[in-house]
N, CA and C atoms as a LAMMPS dump frame, in Angstrom:
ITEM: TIMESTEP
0
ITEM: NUMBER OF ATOMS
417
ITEM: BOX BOUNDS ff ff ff
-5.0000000000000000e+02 5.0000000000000000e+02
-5.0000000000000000e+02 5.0000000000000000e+02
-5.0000000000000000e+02 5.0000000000000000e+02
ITEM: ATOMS id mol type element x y z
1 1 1 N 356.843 39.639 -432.783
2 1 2 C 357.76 40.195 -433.743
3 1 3 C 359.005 40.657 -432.994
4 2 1 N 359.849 40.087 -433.557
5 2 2 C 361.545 40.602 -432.912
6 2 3 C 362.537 40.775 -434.13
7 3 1 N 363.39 41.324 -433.879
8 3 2 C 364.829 41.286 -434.479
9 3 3 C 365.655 39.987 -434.324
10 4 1 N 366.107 39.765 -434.972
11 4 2 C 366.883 38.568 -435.17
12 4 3 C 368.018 38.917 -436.025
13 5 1 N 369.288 38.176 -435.48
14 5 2 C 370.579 38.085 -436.244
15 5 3 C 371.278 37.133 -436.611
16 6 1 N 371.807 36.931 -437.894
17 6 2 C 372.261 35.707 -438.507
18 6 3 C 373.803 36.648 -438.767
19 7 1 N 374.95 35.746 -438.386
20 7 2 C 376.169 35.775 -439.216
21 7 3 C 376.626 34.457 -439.891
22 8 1 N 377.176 35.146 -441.233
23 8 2 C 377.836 33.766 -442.599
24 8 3 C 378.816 34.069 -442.254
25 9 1 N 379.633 33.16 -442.256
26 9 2 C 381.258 33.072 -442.475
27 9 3 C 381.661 32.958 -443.618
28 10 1 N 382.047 33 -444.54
29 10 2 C 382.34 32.635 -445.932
30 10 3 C 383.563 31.66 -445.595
31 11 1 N 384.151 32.017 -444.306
32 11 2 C 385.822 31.017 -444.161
33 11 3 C 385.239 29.949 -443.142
34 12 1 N 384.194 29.204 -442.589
35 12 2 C 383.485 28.329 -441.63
36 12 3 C 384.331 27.268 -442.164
37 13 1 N 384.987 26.59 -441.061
38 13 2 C 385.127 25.018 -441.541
39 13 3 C 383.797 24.749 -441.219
40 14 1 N 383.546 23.09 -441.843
41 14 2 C 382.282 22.636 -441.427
42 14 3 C 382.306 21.298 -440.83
43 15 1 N 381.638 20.719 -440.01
44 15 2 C 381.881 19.888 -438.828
45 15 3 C 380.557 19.017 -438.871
46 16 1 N 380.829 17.768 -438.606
47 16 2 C 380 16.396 -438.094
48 16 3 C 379.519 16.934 -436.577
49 17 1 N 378.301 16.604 -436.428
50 17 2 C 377.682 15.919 -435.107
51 17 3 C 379.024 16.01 -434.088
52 18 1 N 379.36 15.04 -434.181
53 18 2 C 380.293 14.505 -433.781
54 18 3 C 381.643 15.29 -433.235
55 19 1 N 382.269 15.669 -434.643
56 19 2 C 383.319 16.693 -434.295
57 19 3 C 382.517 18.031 -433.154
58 20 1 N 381.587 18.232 -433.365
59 20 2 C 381.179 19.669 -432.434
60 20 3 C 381.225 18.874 -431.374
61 21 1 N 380.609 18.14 -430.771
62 21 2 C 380.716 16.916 -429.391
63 21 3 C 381.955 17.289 -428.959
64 22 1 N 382.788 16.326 -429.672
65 22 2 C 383.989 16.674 -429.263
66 22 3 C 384.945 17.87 -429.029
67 23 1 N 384.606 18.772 -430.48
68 23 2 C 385.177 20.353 -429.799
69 23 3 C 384.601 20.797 -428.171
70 24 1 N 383.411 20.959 -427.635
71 24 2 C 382.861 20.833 -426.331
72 24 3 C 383.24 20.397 -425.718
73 25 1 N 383.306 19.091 -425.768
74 25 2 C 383.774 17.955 -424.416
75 25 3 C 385.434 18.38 -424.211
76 26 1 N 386.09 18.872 -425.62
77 26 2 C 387.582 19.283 -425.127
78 26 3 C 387.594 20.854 -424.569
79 27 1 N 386.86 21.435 -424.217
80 27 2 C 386.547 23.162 -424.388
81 27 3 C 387.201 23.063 -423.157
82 28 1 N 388.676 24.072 -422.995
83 28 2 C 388.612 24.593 -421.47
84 28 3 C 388.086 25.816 -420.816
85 29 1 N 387.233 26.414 -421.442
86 29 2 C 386.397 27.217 -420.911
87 29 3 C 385.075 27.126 -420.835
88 30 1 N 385.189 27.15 -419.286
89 30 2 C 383.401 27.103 -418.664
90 30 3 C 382.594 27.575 -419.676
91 31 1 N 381.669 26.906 -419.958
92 31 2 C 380.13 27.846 -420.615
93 31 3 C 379.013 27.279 -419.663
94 32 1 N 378.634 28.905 -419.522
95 32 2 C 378.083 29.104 -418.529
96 32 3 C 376.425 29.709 -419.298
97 33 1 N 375.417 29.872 -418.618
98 33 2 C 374.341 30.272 -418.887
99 33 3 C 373.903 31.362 -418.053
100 34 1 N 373.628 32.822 -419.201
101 34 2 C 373.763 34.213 -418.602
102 34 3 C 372.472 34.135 -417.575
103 35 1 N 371.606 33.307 -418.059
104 35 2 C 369.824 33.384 -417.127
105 35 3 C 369.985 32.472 -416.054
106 36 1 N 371.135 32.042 -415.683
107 36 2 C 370.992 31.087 -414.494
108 36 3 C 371.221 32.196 -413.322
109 37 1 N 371.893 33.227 -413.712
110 37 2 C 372.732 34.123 -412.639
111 37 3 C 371.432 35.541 -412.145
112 38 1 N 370.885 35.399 -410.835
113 38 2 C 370.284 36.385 -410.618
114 38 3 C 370.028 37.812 -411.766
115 39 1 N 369.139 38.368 -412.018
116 39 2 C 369.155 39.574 -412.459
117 39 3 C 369.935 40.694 -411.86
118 40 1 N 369.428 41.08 -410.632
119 40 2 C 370.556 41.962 -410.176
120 40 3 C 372.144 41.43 -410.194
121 41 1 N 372.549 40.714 -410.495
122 41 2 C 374.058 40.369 -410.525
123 41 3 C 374.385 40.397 -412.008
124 42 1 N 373.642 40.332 -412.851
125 42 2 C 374.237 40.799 -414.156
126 42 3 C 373.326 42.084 -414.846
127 43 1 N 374.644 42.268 -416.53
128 43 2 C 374.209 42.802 -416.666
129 43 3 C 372.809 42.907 -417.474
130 44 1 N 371.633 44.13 -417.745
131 44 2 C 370.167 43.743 -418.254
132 44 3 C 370.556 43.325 -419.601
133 45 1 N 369.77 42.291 -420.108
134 45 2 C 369.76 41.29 -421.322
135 45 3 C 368.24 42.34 -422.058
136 46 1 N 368.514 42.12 -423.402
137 46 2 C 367.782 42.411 -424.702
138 46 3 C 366.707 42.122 -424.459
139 47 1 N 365.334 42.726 -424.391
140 47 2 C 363.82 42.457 -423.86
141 47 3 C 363.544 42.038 -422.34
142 48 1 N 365.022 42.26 -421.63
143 48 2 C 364.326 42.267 -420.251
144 48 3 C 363.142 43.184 -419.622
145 49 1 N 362.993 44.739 -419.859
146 49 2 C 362.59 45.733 -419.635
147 49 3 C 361.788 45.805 -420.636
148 50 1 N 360.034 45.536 -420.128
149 50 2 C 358.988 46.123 -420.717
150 50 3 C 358.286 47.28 -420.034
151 51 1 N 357.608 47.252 -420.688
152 51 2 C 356.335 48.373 -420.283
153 51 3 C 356.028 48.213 -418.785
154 52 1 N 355.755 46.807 -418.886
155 52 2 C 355.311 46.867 -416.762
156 52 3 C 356.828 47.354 -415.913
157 53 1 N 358.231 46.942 -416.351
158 53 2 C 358.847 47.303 -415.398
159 53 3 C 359.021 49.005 -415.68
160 54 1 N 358.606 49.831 -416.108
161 54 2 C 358.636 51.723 -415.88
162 54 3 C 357.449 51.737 -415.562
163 55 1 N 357.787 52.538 -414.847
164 55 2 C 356.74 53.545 -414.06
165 55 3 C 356.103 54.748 -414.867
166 56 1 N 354.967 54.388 -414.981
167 56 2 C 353.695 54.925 -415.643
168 56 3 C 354.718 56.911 -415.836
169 57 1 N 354.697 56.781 -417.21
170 57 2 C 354.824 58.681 -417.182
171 57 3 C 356.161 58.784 -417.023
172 58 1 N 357.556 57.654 -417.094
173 58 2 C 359.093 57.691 -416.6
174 58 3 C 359.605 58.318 -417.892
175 59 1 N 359.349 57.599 -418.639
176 59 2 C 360.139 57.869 -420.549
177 59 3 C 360.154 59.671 -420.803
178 60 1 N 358.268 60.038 -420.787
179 60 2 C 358.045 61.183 -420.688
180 60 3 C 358.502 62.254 -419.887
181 61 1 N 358.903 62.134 -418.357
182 61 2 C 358.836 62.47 -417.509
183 61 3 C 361.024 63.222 -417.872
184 62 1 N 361.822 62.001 -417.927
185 62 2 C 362.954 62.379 -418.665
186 62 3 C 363.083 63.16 -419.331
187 63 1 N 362.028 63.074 -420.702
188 63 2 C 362.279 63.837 -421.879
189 63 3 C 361.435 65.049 -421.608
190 64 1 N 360.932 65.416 -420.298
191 64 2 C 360.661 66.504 -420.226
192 64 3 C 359.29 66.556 -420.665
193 65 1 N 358.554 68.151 -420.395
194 65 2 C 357.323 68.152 -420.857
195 65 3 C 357.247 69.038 -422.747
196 66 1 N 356.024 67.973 -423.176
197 66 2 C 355.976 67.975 -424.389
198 66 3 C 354.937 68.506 -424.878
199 67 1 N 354.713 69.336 -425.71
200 67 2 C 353.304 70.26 -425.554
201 67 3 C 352.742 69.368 -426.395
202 68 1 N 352.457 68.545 -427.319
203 68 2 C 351.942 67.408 -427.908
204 68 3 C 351.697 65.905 -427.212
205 69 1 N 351.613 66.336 -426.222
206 69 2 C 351.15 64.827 -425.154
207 69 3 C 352.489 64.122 -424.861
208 70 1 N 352.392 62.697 -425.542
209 70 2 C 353.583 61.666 -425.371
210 70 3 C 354.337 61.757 -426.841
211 71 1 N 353.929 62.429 -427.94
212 71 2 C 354.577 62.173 -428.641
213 71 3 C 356.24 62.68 -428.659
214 72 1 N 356.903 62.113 -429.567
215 72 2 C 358.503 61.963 -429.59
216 72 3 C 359.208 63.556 -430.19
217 73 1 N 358.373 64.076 -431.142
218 73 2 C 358.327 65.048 -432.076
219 73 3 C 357.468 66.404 -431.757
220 74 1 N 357.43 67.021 -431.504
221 74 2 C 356.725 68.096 -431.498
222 74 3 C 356.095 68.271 -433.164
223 75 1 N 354.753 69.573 -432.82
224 75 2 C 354.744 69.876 -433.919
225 75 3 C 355.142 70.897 -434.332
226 76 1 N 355.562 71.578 -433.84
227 76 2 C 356.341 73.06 -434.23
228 76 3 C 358.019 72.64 -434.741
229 77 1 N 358.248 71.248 -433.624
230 77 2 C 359.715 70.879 -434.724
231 77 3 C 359.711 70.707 -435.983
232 78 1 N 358.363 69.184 -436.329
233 78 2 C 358.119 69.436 -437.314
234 78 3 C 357.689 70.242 -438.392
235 79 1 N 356.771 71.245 -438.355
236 79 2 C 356.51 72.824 -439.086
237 79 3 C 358.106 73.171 -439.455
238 80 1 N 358.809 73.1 -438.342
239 80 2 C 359.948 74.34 -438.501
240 80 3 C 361.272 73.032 -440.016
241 81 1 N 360.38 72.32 -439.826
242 81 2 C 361.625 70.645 -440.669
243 81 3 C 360.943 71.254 -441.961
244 82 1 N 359.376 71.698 -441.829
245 82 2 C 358.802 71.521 -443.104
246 82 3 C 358.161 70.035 -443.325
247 83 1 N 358.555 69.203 -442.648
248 83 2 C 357.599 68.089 -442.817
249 83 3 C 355.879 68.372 -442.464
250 84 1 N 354.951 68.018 -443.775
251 84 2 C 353.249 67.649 -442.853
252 84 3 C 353.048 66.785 -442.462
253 85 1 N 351.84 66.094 -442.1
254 85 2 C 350.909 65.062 -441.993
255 85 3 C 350.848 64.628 -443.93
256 86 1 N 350.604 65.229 -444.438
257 86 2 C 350.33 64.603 -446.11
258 86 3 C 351.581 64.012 -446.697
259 87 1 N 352.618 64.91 -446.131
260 87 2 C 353.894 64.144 -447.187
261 87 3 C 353.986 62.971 -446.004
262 88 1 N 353.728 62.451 -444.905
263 88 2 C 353.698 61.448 -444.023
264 88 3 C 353.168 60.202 -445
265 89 1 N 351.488 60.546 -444.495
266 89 2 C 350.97 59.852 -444.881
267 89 3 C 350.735 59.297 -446.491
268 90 1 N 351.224 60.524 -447.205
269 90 2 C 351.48 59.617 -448.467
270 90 3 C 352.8 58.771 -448.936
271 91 1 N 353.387 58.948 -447.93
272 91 2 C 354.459 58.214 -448.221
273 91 3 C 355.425 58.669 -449.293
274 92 1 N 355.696 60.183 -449.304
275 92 2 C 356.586 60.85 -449.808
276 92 3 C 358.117 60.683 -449.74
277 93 1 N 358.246 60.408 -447.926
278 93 2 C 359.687 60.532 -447.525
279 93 3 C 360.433 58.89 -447.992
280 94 1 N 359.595 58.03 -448.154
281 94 2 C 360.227 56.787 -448.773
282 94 3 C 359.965 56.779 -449.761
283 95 1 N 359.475 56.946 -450.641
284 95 2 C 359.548 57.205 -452.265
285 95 3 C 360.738 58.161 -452.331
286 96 1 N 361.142 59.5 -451.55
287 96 2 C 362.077 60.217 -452.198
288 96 3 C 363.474 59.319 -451.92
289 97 1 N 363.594 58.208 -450.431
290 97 2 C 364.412 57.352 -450.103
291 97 3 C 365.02 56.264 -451.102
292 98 1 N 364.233 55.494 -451.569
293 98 2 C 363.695 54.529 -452.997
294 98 3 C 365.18 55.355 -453.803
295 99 1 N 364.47 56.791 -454.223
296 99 2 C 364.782 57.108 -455.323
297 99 3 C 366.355 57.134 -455.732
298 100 1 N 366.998 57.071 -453.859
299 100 2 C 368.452 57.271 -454.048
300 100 3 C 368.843 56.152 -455.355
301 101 1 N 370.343 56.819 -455.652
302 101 2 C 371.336 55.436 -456.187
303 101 3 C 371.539 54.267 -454.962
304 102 1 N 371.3 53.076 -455.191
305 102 2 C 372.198 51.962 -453.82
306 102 3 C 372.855 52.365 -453.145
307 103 1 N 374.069 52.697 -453.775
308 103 2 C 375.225 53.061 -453.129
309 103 3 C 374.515 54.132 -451.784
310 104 1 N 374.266 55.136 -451.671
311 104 2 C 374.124 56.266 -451.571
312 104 3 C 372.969 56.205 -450.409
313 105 1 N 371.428 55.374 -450.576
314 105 2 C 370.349 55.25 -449.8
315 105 3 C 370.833 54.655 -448.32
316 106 1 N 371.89 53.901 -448.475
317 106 2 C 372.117 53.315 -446.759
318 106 3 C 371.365 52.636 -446.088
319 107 1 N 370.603 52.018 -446.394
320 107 2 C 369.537 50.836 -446.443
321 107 3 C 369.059 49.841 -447.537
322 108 1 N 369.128 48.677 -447.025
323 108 2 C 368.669 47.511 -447.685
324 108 3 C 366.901 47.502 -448.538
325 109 1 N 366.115 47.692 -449.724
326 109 2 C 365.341 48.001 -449.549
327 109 3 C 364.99 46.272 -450.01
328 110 1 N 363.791 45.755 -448.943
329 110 2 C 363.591 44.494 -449.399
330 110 3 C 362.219 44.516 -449.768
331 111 1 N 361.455 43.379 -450.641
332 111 2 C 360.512 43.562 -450.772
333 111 3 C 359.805 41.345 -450.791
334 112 1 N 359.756 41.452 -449.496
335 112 2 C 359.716 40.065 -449.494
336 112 3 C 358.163 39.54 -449.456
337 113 1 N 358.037 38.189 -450.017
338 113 2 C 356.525 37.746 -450.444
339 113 3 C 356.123 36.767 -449.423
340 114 1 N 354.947 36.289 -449.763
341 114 2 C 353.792 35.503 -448.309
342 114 3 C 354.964 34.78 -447.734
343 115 1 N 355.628 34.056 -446.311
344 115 2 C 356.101 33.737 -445.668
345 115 3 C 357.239 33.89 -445.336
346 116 1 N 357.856 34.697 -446.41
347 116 2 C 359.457 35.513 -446.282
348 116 3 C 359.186 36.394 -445.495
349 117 1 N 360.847 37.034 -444.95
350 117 2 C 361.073 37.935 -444.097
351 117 3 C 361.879 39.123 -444.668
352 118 1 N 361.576 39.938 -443.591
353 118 2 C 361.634 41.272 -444.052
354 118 3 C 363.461 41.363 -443.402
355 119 1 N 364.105 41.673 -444.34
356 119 2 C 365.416 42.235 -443.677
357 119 3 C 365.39 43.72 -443.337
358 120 1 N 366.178 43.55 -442.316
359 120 2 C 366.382 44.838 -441.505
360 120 3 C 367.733 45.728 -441.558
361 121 1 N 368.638 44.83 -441.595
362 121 2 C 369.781 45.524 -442.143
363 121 3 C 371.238 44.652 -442.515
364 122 1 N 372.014 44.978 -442.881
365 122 2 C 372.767 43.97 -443.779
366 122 3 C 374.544 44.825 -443.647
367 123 1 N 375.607 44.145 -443.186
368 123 2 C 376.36 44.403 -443.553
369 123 3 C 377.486 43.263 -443.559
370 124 1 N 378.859 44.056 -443.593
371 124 2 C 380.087 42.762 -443.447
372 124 3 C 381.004 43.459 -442.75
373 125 1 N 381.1 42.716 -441.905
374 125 2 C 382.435 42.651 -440.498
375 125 3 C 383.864 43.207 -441.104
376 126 1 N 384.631 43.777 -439.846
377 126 2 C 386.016 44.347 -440.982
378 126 3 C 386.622 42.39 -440.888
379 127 1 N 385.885 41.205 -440.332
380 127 2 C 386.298 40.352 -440.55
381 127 3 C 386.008 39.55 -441.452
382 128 1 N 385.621 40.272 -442.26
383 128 2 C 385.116 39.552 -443.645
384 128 3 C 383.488 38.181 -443.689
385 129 1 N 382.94 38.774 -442.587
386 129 2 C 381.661 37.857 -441.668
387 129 3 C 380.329 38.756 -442.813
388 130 1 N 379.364 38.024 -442.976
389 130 2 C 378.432 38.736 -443.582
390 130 3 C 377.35 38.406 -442.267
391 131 1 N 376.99 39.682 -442.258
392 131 2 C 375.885 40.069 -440.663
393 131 3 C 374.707 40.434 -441.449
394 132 1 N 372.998 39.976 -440.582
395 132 2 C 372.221 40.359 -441.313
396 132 3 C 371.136 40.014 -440.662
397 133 1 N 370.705 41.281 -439.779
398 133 2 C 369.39 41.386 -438.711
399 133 3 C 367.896 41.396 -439.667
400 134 1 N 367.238 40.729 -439.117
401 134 2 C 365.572 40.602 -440.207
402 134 3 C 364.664 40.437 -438.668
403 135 1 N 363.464 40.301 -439.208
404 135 2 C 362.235 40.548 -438.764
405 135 3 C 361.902 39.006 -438.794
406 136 1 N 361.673 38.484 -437.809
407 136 2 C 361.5 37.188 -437.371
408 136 3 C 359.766 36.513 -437.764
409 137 1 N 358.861 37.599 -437.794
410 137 2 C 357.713 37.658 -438.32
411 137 3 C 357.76 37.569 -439.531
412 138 1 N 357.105 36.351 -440.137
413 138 2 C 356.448 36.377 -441.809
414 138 3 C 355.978 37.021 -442.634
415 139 1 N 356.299 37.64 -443.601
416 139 2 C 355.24 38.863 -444.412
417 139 3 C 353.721 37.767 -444.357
């Protein structure tokens, strides 16, 4: 499962085989391939850095010590938010999300069926480009 990004042009000319060939073969600028070039000589690329490259306890170790183990949240932050475990797990805080007007919620809410994808977020460029990151995994 990854993120994935698609941009529409609404203004795209559209092109033959052929014509793209040729836009290329006339290109005066090198294209080059970012993975040919050592790692240390560039800069880190999107999923380079997993779990094996940190050092056991690094993430934690930054963020300091957490009286709730590894988690991100304390629970006294949460107490003090007023959030529980019940309005969690029942799924309170996205039902009250849902409930916004469109306008207003700031998220796409999708609800996609057996082999569709889940969008992730959706907007348009001040260049008039429609952008639109989804979930590369199948419902």
């Amino acid at each position: 499962m990854a993120i994935q990004s698609m941009v529409l042009d609404p203004n795209a000319a559209t092109y033959t085989d052929d014509q793209i060939v040729g836009k290329i073969n006339a290109a005066t600028a090198q294209i080059t391939r970012a993975g040919s070039v050592a790692a240390t000589a560039r800069p880190i690329a999107t999923g380079e850095v997993d779990a094996t490259a940190l050092a056991a306890g690094a993430i934690k170790t930054k963020l300091g010590t957490e009286a709730d183990g590894n988690k991100l949240v304390s629970a006294s932050l949460a107490a003090a938010a007023g959030v529980t475990n019940a309005q969690v797990a029942a799924g309170l805080a996205k039902a009250n999300l849902d409930a916004l007007a469109d306008t207003a919620r700031g998220y796409i809410k999708t609800s996609p069926t057996t082999g569709q994808f889940k969008i992730v977020s959706i907007e348009r460029d001040a260049d008039g480009k429609l952008k639109s990151d989804y979930d590369d995994a199948a419902v």
